[in-house]
C-alpha positions as CSV (number, residue, x, y, z in Angstrom):
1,X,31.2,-5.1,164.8
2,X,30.3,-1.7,166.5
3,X,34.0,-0.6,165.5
4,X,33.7,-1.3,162.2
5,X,30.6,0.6,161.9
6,X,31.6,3.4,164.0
7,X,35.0,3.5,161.7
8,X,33.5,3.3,158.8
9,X,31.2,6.4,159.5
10,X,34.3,8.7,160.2
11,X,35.8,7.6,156.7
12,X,32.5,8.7,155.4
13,X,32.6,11.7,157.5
14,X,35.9,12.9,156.3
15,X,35.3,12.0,152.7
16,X,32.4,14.4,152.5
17,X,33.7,16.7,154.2
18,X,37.6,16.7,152.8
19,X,36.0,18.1,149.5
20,X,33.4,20.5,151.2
21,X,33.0,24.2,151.6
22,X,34.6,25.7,148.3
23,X,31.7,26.8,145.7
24,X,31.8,28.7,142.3
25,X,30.0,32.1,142.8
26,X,28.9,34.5,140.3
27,X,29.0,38.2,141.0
28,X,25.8,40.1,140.8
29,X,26.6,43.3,139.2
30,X,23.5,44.9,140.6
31,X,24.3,44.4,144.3
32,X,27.3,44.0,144.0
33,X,27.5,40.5,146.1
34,X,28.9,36.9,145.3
35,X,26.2,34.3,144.9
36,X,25.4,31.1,144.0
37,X,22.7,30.2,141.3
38,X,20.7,27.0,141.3
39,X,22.1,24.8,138.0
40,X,21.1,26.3,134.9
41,X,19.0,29.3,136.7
42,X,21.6,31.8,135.9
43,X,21.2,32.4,132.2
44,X,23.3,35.2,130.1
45,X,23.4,36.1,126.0
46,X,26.4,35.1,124.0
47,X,29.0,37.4,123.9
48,X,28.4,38.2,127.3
49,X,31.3,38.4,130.6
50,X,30.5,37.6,133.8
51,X,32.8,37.3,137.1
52,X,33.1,34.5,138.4
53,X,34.6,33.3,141.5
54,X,35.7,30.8,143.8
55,X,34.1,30.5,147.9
56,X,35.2,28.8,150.9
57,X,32.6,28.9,153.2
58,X,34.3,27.1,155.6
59,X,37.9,25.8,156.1
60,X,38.5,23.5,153.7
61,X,41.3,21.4,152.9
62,X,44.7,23.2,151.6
63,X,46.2,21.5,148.2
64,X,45.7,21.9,144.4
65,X,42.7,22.3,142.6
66,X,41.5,23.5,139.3
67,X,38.4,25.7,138.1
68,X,37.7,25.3,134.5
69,X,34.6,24.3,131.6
70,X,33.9,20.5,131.5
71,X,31.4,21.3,128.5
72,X,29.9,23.7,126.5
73,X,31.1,26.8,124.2
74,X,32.8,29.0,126.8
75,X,36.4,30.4,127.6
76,X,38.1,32.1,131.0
77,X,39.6,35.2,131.1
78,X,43.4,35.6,131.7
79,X,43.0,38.1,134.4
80,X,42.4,36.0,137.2
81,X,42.5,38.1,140.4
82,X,43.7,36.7,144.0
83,X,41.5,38.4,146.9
84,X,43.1,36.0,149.4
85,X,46.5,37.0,149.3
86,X,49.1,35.0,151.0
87,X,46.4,31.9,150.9
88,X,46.1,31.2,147.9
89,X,48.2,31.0,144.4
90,X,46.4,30.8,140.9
91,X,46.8,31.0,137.6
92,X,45.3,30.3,133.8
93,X,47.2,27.9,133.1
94,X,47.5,26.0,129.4
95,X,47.9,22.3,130.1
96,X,46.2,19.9,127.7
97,X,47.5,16.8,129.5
98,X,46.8,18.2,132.8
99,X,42.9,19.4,131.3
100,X,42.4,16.1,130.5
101,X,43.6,14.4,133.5
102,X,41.3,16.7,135.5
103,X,38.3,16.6,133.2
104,X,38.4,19.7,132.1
105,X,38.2,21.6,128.7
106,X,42.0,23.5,128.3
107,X,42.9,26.3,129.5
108,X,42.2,26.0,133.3
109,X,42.5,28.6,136.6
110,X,44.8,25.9,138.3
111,X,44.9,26.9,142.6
112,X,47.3,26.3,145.2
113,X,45.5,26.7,148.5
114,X,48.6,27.4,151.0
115,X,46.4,28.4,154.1
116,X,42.7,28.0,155.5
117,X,40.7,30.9,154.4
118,X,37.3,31.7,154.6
119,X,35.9,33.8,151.9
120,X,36.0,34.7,147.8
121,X,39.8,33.0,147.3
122,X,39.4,34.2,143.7
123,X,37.5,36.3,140.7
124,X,38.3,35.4,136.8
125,X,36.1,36.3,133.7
126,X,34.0,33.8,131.9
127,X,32.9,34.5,128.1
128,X,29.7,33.2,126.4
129,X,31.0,32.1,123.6
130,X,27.7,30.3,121.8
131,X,24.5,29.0,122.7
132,X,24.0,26.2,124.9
133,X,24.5,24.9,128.1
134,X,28.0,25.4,129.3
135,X,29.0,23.6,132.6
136,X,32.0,25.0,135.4
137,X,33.8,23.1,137.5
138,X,35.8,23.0,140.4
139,X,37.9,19.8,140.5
140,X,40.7,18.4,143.2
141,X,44.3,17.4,142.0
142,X,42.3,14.1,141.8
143,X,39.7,15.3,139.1
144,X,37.1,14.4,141.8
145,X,34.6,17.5,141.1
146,X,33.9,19.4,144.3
147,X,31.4,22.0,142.9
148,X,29.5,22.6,139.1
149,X,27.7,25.7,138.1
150,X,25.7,25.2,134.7
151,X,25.0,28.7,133.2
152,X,22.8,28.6,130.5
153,X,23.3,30.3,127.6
154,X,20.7,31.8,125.0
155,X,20.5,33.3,121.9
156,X,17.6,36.0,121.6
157,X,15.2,34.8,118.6
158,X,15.0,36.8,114.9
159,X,11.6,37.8,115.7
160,X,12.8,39.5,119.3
161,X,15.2,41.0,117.4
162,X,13.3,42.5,114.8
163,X,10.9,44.2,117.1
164,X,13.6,45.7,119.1
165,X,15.3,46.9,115.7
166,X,11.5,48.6,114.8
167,X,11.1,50.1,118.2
168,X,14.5,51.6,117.7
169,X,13.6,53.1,114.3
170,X,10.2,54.3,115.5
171,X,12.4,56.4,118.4
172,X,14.8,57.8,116.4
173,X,11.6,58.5,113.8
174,X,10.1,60.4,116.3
175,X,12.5,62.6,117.7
């Protein structure tokens, strides 16, 4: 009985930790550093680009995964840019079957992790393109997700709008 208990905590064990240690990070243009925002703290305008990335804080498992949108009105950038070279190979890549197999809204960064690495394995653009919640993922070759980062997005209201069109007018008036 023991073994079976003591077996079946290992699976466990490895289960949690097979999928561990990669995160989606945002780059803070202000500091210049990668973080990672509590769900739906990190809020932007539409219309807006951010850098995103991909983190392994610790070794984690080499094989294929995807980052990509499993909801909301958003896009990635084409320009995906490797900063682990030799560990890692990615691409946008434009596979509805493949999307849809993973989860994921089409197109998708797909990632071949060929080494361990520790680090930011990757940066891509992300694109506000409405209002609303939108909702990234990192998924395995499995579609098991491994990481989300909900970024919400917001649309400033008329009235905001209107007093930051008067203020502008009163400036120029003035000068």
């Amino acid at each position: 009985m023991m073994k079976k208990i003591l077996l079946a905590m290992i699976v466990v064990c490895v289960a949690v930790t097979a999928n561990a240690g990669m995160t989606i990070v945002i780059l803070d243009e202000e500091t210049g550093a990668w973080r990672e925002y509590p769900d739906s703290e990190f809020t932007i305008t539409p219309s807006t680009y951010i850098e995103i990335g991909l983190k392994v804080d610790f070794a984690a498992p080499t094989g294929a995964y995807a980052l990509g949108l499993l909801d909301g009105a958003g896009s990635l950038g084409d320009d995906v840019q490797i900063l682990a070279e030799g560990a890692v190979t990615a691409a946008l890549t434009d596979d509805a079957l493949q999307a849809e197999s993973l989860g994921l809204q089409n197109p998708f960064v797909s990632i071949d992790l060929t080494s361990a690495f520790e680090g930011v394995l990757l940066r891509g653009t992300f694109h506000c393109d409405g209002a609303g919640d939108v909702t990234l993922a990192e998924v395995n070759s499995n579609g098991v997700v491994i990481d989300t980062q909900v970024i919400h997005q917001v649309i400033p209201e008329p009235a905001t709008m209107a007093l930051l069109g008067l203020g502008a007018l009163l400036l120029r008036r003035r000068k």
